[in-house]
MDAnalysis code that builds the backbone (N, CA, C; Angstrom):
import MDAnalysis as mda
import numpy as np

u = mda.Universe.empty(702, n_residues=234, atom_resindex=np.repeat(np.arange(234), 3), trajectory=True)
u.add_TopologyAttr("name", ["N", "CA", "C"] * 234)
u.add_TopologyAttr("resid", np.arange(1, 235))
u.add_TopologyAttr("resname", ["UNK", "UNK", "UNK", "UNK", "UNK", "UNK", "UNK", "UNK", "UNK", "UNK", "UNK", "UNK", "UNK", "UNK", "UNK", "UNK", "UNK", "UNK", "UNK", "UNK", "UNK", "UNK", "UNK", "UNK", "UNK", "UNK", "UNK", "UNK", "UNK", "UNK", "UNK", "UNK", "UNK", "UNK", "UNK", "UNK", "UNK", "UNK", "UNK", "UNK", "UNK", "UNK", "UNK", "UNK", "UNK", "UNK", "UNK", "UNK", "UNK", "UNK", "UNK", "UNK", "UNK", "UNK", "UNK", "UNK", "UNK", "UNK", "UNK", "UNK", "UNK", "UNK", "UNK", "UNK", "UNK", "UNK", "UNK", "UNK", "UNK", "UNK", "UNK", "UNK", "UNK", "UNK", "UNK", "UNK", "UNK", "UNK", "UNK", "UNK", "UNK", "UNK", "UNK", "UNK", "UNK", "UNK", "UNK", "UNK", "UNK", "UNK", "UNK", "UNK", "UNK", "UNK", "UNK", "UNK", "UNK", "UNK", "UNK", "UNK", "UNK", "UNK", "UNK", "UNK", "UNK", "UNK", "UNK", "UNK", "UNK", "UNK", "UNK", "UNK", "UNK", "UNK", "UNK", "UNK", "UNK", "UNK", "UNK", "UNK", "UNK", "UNK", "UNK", "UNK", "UNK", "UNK", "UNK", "UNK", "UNK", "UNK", "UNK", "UNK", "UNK", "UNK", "UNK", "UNK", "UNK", "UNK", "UNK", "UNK", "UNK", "UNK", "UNK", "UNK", "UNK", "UNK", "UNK", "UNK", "UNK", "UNK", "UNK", "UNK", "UNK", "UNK", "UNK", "UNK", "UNK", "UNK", "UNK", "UNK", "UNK", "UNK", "UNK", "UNK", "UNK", "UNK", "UNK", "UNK", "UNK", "UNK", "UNK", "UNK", "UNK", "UNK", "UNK", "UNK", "UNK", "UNK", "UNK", "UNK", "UNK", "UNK", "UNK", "UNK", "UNK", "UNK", "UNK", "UNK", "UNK", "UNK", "UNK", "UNK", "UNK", "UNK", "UNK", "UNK", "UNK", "UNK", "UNK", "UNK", "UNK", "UNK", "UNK", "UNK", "UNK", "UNK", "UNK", "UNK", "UNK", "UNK", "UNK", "UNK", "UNK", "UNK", "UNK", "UNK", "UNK", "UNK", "UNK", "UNK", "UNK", "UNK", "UNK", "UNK", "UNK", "UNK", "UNK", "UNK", "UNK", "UNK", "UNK", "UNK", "UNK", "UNK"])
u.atoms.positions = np.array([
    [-15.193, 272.584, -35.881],
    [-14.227, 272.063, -34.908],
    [-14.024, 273.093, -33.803],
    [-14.153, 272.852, -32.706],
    [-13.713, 273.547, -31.298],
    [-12.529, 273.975, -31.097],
    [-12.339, 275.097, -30.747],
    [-10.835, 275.511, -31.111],
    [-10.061, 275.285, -29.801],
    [-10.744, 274.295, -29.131],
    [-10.046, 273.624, -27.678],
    [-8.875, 272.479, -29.035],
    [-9.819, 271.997, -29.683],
    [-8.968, 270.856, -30.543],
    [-7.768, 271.185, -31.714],
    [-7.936, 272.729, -31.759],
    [-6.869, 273.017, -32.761],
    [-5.727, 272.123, -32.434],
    [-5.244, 272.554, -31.283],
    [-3.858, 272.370, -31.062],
    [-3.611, 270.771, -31.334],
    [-4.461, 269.900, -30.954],
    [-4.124, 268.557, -30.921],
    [-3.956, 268.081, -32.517],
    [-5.102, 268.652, -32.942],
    [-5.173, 268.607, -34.654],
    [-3.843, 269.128, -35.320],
    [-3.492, 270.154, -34.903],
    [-1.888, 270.653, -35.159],
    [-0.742, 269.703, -35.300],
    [-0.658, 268.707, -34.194],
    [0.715, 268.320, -34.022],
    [0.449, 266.835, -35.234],
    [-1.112, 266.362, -35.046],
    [-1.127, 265.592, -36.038],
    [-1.023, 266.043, -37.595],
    [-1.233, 266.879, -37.940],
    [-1.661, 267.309, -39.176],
    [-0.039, 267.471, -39.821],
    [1.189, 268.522, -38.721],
    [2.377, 268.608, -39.287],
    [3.046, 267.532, -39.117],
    [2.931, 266.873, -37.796],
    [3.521, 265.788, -38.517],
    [3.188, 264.404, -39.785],
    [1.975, 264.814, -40.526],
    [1.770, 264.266, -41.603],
    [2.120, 265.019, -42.641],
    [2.786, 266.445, -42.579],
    [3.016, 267.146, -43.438],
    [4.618, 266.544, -43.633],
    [5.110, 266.668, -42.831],
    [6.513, 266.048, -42.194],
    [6.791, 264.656, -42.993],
    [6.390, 264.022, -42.812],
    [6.250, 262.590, -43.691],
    [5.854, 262.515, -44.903],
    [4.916, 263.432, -45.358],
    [4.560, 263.578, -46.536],
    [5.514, 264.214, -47.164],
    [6.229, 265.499, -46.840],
    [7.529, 265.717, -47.500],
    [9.043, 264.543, -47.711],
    [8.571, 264.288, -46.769],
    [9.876, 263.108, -47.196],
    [9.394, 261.792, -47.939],
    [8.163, 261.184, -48.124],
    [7.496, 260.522, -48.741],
    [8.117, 260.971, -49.869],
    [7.160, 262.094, -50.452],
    [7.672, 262.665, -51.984],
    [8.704, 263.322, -52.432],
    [9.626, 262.716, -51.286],
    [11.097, 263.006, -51.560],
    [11.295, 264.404, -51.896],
    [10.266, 265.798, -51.170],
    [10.879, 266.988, -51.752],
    [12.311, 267.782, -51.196],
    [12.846, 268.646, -51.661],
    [14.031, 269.135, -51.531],
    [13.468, 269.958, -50.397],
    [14.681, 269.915, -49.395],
    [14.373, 270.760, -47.767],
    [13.967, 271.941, -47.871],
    [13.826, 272.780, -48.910],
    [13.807, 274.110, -48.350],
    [12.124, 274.284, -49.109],
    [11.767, 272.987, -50.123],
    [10.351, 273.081, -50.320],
    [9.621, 272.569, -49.162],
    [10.249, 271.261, -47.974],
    [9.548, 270.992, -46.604],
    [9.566, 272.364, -45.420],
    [10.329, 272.753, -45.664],
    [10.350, 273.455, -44.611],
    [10.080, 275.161, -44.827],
    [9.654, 275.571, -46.641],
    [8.712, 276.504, -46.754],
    [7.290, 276.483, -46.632],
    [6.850, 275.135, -46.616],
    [5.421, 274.557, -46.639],
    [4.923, 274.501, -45.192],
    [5.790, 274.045, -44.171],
    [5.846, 274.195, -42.805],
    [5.736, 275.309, -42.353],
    [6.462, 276.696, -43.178],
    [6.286, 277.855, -42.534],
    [4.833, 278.217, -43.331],
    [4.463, 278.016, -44.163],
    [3.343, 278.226, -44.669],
    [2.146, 278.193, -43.915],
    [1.748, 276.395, -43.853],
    [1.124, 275.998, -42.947],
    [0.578, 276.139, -41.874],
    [2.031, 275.923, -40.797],
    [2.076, 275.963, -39.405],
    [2.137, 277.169, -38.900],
    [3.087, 277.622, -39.251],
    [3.251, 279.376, -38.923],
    [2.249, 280.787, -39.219],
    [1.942, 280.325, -40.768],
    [0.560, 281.221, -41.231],
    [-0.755, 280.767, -41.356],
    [-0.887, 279.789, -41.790],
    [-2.611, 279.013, -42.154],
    [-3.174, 278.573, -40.904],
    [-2.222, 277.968, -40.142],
    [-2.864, 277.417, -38.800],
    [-3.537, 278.520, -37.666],
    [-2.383, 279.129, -37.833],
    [-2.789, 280.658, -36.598],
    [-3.625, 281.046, -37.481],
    [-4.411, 281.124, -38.649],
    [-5.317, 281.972, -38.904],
    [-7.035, 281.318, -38.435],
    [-6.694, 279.493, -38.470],
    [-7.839, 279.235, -38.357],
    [-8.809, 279.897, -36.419],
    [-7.889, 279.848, -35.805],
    [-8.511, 279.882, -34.483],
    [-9.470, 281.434, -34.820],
    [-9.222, 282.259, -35.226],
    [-10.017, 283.155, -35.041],
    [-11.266, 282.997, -36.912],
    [-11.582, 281.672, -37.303],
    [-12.070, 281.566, -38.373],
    [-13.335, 281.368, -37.873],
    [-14.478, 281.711, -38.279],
    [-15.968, 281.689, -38.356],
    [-16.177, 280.430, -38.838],
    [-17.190, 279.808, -39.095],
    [-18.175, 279.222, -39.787],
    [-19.322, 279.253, -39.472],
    [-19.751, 280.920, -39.730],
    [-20.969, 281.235, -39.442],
    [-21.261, 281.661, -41.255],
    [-20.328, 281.740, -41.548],
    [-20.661, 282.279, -43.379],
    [-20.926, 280.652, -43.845],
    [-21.940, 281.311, -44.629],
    [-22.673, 280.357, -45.943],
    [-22.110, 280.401, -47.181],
    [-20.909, 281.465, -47.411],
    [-20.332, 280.957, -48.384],
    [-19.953, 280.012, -48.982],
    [-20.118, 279.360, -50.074],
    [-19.808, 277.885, -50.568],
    [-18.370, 277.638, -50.866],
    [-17.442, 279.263, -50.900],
    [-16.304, 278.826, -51.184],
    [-15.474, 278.314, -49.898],
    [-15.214, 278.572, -48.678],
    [-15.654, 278.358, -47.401],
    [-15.776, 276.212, -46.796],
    [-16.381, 275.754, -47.885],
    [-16.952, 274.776, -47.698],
    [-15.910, 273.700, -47.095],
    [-14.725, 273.418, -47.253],
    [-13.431, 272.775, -46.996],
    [-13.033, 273.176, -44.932],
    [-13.659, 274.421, -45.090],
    [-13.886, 274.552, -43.205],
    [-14.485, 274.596, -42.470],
    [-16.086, 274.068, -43.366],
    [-16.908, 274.157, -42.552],
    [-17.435, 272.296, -42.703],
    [-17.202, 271.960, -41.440],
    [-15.982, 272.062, -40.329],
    [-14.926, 271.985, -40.532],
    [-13.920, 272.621, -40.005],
    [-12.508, 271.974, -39.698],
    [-12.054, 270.422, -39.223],
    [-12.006, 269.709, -39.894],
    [-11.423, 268.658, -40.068],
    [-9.886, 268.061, -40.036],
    [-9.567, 266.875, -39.943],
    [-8.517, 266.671, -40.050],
    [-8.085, 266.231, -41.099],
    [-8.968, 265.286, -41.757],
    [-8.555, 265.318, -43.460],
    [-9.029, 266.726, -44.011],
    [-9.487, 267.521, -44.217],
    [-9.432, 268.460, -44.719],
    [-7.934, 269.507, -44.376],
    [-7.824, 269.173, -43.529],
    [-6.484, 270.318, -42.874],
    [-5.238, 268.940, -43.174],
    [-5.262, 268.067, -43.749],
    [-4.601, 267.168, -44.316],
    [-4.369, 267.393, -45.890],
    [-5.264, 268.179, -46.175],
    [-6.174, 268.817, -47.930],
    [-4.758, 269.530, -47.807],
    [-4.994, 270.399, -47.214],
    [-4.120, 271.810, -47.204],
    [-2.879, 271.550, -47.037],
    [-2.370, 270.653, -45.781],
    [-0.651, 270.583, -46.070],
    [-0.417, 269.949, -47.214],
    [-1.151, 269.337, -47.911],
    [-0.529, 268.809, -49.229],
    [-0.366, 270.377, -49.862],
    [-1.571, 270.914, -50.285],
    [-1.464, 272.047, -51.023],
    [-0.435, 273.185, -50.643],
    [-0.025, 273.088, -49.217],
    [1.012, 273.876, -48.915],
    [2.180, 273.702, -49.796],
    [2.179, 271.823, -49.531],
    [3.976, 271.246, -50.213],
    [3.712, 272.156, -51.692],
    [2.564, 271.517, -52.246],
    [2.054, 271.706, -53.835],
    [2.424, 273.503, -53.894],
    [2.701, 274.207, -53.171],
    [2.681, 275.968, -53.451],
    [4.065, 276.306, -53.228],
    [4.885, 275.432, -51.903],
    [6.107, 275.731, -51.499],
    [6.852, 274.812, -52.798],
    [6.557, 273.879, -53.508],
    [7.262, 273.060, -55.077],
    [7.039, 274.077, -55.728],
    [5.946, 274.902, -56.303],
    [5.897, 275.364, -57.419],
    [6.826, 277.184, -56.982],
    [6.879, 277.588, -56.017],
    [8.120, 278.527, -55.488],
    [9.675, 278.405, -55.779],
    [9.861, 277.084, -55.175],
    [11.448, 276.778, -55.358],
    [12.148, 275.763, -56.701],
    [11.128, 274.940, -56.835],
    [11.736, 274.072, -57.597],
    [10.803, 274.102, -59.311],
    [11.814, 274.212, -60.078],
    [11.889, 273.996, -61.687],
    [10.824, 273.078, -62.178],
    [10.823, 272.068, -61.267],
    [9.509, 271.057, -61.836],
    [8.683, 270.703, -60.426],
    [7.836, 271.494, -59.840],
    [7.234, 271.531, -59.412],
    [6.139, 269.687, -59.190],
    [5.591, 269.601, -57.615],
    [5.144, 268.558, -57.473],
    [3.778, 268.724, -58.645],
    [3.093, 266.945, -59.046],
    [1.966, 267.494, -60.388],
    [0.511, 267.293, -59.567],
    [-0.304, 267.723, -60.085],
    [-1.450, 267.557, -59.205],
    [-2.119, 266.161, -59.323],
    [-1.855, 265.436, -60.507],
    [-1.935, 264.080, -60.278],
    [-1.106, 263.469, -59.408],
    [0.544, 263.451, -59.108],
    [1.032, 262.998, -57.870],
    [0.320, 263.466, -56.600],
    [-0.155, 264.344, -56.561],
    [-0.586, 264.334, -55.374],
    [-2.265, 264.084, -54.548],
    [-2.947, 264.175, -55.801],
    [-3.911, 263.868, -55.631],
    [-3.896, 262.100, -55.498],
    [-3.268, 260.860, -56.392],
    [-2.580, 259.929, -56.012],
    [-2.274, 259.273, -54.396],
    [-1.273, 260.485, -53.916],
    [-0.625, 260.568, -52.653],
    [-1.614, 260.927, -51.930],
    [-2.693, 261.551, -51.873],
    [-3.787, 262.066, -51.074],
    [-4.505, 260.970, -50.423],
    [-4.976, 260.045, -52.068],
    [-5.806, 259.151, -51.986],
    [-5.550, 257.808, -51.043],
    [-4.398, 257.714, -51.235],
    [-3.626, 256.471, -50.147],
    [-3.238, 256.836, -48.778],
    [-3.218, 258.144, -48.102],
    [-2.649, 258.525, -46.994],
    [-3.432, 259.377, -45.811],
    [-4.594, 260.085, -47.166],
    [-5.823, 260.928, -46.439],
    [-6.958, 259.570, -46.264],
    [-7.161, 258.837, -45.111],
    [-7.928, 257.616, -44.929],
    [-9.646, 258.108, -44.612],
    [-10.114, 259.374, -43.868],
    [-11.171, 259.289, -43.619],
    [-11.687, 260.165, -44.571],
    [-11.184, 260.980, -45.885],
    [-11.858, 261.393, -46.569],
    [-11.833, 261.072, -48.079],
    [-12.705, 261.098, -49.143],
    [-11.602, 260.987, -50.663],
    [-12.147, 262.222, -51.244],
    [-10.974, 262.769, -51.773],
    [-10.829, 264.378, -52.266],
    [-10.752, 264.013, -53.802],
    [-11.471, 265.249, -54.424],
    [-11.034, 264.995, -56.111],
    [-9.816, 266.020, -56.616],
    [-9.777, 266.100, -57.532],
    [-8.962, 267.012, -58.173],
    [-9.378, 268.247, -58.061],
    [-10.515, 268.420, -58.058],
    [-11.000, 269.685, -57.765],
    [-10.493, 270.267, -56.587],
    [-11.044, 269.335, -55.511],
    [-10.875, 269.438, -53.934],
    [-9.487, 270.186, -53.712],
    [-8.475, 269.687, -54.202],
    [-6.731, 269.598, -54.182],
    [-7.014, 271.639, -54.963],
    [-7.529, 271.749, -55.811],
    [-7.187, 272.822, -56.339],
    [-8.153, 274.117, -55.486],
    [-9.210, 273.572, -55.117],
    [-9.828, 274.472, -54.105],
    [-9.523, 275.243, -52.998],
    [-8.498, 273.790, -51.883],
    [-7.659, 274.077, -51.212],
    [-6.671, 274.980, -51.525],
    [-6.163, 275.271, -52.645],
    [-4.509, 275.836, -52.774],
    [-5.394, 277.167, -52.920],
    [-6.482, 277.495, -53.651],
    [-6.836, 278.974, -53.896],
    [-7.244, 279.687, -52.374],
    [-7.870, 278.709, -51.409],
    [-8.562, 279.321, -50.237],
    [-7.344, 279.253, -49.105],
    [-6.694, 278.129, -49.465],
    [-5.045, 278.347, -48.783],
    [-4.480, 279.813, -48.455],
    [-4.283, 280.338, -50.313],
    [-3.984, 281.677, -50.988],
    [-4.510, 282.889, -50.178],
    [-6.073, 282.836, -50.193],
    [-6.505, 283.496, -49.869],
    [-6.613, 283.966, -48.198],
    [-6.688, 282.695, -47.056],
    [-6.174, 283.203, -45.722],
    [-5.549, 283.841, -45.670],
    [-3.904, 283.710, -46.627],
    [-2.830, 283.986, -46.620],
    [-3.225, 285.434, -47.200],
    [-3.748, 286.099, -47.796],
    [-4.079, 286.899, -47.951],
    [-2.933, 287.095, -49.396],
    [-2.949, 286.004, -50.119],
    [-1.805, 285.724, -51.423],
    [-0.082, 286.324, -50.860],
    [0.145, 286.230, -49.292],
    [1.630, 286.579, -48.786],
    [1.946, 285.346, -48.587],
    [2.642, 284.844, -49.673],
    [3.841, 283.524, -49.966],
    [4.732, 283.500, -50.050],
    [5.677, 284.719, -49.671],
    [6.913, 284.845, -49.907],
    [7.317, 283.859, -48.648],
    [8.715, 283.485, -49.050],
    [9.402, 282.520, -47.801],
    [10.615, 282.617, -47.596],
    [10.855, 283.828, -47.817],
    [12.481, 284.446, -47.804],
    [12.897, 284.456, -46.723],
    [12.157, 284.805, -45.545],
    [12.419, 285.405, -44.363],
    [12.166, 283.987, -43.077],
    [12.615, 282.395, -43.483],
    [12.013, 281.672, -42.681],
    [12.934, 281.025, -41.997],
    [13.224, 279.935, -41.084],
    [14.278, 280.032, -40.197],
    [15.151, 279.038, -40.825],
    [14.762, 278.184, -41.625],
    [15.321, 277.370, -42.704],
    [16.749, 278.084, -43.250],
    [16.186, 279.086, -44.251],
    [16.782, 279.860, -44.688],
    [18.458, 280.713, -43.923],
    [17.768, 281.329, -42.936],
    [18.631, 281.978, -41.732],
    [19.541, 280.548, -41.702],
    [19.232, 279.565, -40.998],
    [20.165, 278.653, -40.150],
    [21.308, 278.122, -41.564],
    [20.547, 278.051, -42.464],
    [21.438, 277.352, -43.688],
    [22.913, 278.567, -43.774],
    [22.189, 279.661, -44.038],
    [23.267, 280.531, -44.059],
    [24.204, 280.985, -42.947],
    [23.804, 280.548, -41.508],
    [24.776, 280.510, -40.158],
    [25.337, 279.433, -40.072],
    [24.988, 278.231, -40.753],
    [25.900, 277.169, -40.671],
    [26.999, 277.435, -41.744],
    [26.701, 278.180, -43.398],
    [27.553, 278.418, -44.554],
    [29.037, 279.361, -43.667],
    [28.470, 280.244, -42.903],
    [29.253, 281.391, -42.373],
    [29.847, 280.678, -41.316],
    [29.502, 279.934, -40.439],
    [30.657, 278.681, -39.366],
    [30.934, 278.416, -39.800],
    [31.136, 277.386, -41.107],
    [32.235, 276.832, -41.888],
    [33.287, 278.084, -42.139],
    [32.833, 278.814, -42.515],
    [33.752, 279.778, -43.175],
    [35.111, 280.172, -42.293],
    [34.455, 280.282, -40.661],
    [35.334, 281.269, -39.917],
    [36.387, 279.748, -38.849],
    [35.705, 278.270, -38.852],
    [35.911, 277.515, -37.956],
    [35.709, 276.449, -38.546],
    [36.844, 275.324, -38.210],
    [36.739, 273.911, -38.785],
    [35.850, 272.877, -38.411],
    [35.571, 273.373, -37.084],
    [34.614, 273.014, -35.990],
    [32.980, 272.747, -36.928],
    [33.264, 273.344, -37.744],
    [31.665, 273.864, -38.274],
    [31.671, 272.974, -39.185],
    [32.169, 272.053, -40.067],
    [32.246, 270.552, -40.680],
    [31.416, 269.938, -39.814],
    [31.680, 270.041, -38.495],
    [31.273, 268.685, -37.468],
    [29.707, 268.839, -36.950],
    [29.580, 270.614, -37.181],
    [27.565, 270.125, -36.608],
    [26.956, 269.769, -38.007],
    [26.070, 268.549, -37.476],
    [25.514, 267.826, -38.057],
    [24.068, 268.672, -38.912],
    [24.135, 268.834, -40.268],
    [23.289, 269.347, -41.008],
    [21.945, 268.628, -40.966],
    [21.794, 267.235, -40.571],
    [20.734, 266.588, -40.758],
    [20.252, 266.669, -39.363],
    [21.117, 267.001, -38.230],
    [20.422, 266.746, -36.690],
    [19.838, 268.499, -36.482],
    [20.625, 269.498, -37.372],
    [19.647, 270.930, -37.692],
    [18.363, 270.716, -38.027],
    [17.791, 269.757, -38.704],
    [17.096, 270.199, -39.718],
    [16.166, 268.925, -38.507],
    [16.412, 268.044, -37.648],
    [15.499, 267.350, -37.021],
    [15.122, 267.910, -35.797],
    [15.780, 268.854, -35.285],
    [15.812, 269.620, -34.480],
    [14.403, 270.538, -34.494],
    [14.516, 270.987, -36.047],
    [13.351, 272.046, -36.630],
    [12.110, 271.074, -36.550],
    [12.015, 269.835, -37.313],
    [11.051, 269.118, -37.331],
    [10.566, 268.893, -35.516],
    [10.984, 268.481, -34.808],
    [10.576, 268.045, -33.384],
    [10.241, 269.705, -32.874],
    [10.191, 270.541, -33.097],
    [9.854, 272.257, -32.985],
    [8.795, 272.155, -32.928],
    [8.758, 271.802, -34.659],
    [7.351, 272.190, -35.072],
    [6.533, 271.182, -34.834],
    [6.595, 270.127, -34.321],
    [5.580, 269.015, -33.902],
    [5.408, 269.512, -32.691],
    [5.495, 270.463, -31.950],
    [5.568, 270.098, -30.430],
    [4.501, 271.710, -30.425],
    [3.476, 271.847, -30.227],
    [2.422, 273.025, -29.869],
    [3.204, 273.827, -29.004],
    [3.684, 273.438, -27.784],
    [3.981, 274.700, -26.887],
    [5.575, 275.153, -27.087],
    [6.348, 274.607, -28.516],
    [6.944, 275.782, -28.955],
    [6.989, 276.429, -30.269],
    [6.093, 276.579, -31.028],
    [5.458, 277.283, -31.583],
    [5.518, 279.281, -31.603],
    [5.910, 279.441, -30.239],
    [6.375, 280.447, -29.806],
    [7.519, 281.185, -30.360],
    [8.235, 280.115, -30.597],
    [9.746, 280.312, -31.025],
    [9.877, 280.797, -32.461],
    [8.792, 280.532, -33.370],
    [8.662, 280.676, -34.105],
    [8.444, 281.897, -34.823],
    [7.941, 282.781, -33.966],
    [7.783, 284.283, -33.718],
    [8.925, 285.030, -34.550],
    [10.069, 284.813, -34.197],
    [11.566, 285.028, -34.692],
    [12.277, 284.548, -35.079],
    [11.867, 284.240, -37.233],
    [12.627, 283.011, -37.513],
    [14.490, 282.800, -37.177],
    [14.992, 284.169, -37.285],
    [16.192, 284.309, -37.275],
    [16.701, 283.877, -35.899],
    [15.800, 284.426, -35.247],
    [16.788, 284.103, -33.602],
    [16.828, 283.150, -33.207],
    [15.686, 282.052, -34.236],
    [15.418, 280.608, -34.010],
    [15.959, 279.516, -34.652],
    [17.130, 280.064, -35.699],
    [18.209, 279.374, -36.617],
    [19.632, 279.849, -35.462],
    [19.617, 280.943, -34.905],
    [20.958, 281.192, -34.187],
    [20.735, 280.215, -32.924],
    [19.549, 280.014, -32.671],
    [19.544, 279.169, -31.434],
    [19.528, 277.943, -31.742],
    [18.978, 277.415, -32.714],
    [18.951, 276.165, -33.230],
    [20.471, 275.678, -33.776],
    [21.258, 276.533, -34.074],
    [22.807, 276.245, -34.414],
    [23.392, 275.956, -33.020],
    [23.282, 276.459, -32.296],
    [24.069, 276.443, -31.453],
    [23.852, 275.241, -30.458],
    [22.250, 274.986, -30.361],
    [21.859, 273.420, -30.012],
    [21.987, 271.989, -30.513],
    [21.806, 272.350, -32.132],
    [22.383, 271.648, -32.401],
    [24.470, 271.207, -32.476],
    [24.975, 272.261, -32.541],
    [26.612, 271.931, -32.357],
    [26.526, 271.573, -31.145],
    [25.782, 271.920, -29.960],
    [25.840, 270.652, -28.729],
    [26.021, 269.374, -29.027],
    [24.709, 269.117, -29.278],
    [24.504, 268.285, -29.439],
    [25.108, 266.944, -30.376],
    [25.885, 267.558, -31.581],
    [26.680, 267.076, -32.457],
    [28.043, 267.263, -32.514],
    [28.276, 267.783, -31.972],
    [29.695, 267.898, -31.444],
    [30.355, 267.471, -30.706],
    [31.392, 266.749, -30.787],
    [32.361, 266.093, -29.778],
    [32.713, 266.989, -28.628],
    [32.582, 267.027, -27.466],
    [32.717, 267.632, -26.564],
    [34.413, 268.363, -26.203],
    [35.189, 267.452, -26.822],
    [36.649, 267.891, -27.235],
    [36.726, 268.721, -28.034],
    [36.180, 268.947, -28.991],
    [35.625, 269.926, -30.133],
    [35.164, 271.338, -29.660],
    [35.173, 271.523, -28.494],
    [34.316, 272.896, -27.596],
    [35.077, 274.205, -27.905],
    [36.098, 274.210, -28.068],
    [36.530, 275.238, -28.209],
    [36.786, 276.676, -29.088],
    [35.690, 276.318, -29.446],
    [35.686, 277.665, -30.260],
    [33.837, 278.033, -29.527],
    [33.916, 279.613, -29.535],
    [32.936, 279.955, -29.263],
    [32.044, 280.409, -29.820],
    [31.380, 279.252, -29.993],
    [30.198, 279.288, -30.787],
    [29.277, 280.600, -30.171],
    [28.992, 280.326, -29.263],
    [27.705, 281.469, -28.845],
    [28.144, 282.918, -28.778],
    [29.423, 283.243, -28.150],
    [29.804, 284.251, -28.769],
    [30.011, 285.228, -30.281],
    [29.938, 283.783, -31.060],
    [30.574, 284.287, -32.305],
    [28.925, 284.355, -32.892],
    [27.958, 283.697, -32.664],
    [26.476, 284.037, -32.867],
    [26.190, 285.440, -32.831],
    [26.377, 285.710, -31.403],
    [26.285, 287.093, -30.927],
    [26.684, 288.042, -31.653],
    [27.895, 287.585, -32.038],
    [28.861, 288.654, -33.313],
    [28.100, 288.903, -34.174],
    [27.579, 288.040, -34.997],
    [26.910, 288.013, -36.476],
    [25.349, 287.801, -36.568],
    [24.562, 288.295, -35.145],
    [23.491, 288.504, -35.548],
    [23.398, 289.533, -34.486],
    [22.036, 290.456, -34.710],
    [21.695, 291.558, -33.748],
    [21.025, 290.835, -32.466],
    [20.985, 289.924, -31.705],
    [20.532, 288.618, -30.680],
    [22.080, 289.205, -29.498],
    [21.216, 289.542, -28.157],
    [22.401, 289.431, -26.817],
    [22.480, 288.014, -26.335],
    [23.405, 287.757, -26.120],
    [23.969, 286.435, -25.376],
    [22.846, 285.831, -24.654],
    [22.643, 286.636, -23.911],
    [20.916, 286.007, -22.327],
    [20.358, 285.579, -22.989],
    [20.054, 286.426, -24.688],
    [18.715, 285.653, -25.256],
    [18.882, 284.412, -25.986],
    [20.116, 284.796, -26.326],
    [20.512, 282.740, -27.041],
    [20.434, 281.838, -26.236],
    [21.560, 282.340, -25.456],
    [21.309, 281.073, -23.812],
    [20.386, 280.303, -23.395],
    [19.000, 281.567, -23.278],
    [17.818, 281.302, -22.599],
    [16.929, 280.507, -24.014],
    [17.390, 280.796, -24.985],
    [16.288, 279.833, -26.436],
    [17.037, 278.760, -26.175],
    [18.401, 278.614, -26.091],
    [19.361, 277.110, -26.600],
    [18.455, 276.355, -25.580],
    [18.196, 276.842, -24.448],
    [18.210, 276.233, -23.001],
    [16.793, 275.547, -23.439],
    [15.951, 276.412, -23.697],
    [14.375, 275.676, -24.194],
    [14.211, 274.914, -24.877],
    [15.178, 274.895, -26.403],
    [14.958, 274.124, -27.180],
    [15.687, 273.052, -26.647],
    [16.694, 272.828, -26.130],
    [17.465, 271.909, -25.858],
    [16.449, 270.706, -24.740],
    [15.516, 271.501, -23.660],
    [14.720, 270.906, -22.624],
    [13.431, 269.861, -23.518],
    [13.398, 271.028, -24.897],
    [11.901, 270.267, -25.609],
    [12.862, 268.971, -26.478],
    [13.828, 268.934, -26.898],
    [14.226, 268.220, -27.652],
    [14.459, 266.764, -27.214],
    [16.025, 267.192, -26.246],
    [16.064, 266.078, -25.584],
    [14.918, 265.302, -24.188],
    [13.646, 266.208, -24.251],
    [12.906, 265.339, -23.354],
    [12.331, 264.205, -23.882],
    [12.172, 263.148, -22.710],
    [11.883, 261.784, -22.839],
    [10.333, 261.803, -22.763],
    [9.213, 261.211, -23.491],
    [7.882, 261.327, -22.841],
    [7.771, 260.094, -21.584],
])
């Protein structure tokens, strides 16, 4: 695959990752460790990937595909389940789920387990997902409740769609760079946005400022971006 086409392959691929997490009904912080998995680490690794090696293990990228890179966000969900949650997704559900949703290829069981090891291995086996913006924003919304009543009223589910329309969108991807500064900005776009405009009075962006190492210009100037990619109309 031409790495003119990554990007287009990108926005399709997460947002089938996107659907596929909510398909199999997983718990948010297994969608949105699989996303940082994925999108954030596996994807940026392919552009600078060869397929000049004859290695057979290799074989799943040579070429890069879209059902094949369809292979992998499953195996992402399948790595970010077996991280967070007690009963982990099974490789028969998903191989199942593969078979009905991956249309131009059919993968075996093998295939599904191939993927998760060569997944592993881009990754260079760094799976930790402690540090992802999921994480951050959950705990800046726990800490607004704490200090402001105001903080009942931003909407936990328009956070978390906010993140999804992010990560579908290639040219901000950028943002992603800094999961933390990208949950303080994402709070604060979203309480725009979800918030009764009578409701304004407490200062949110200030009180951001307070409780993370982020200057004011730089929240401003993220709220302002994300806010332009979100609410734009195509």
């Amino acid at each position: 695959m031409e790495s003119g086409k990554l990007p287009i392959l990108r926005i399709r691929v997460v947002k089938f990752l996107i659907q596929s997490a909510h398909d199999l009904e997983v718990a948010p912080i297994v969608k949105y460790s699989a996303l940082s998995l994925f999108a954030d680490r596996f994807y940026r690794s392919l552009s600078g990937f060869t397929t000049c090696s004859n290695d057979s293990r290799y074989w799943l990228l040579q070429p890069i595909t879209e059902s094949n890179l369809q292979l992998f966000a499953l195996a992402s969900l399948w790595i970010s389940s077996k991280l967070h949650t007690s009963h982990p997704l099974s490789i028969k559900l998903l191989k199942s789920f593969g078979d009905k949703m991956i249309k131009e290829q059919h993968f075996m069981t093998r295939d599904l387990l191939d993927a998760e090891v060569l997944f592993m291995q881009i990754l260079k086996f760094e799976i930790g997902t402690a540090n992802i913006t999921f994480i951050f924003l959950e705990e800046l919304l726990i800490q607004l409740k704490k200090v402001a009543k105001v903080g009942e009223l931003v909407n936990w589910e328009a956070c978390m769609d906010v993140m999804d329309l992010l990560y579908e969108k290639e040219e901000t991807s950028v943002f992603y760079s800094s999961p933390y500064s990208l949950a303080a900005a994402i709070l604060v776009a979203s309480y725009l946005i979800t918030v009764p405009v009578q409701e304004w009075e407490f200062p949110v962006i200030p009180w951001v400022q307070f409780v993370t190492p982020f200057k004011e210009d730089d929240i401003v100037h993220q709220v302002r971006d994300i806010l332009l990619h979100v609410l734009e109309t195509d």
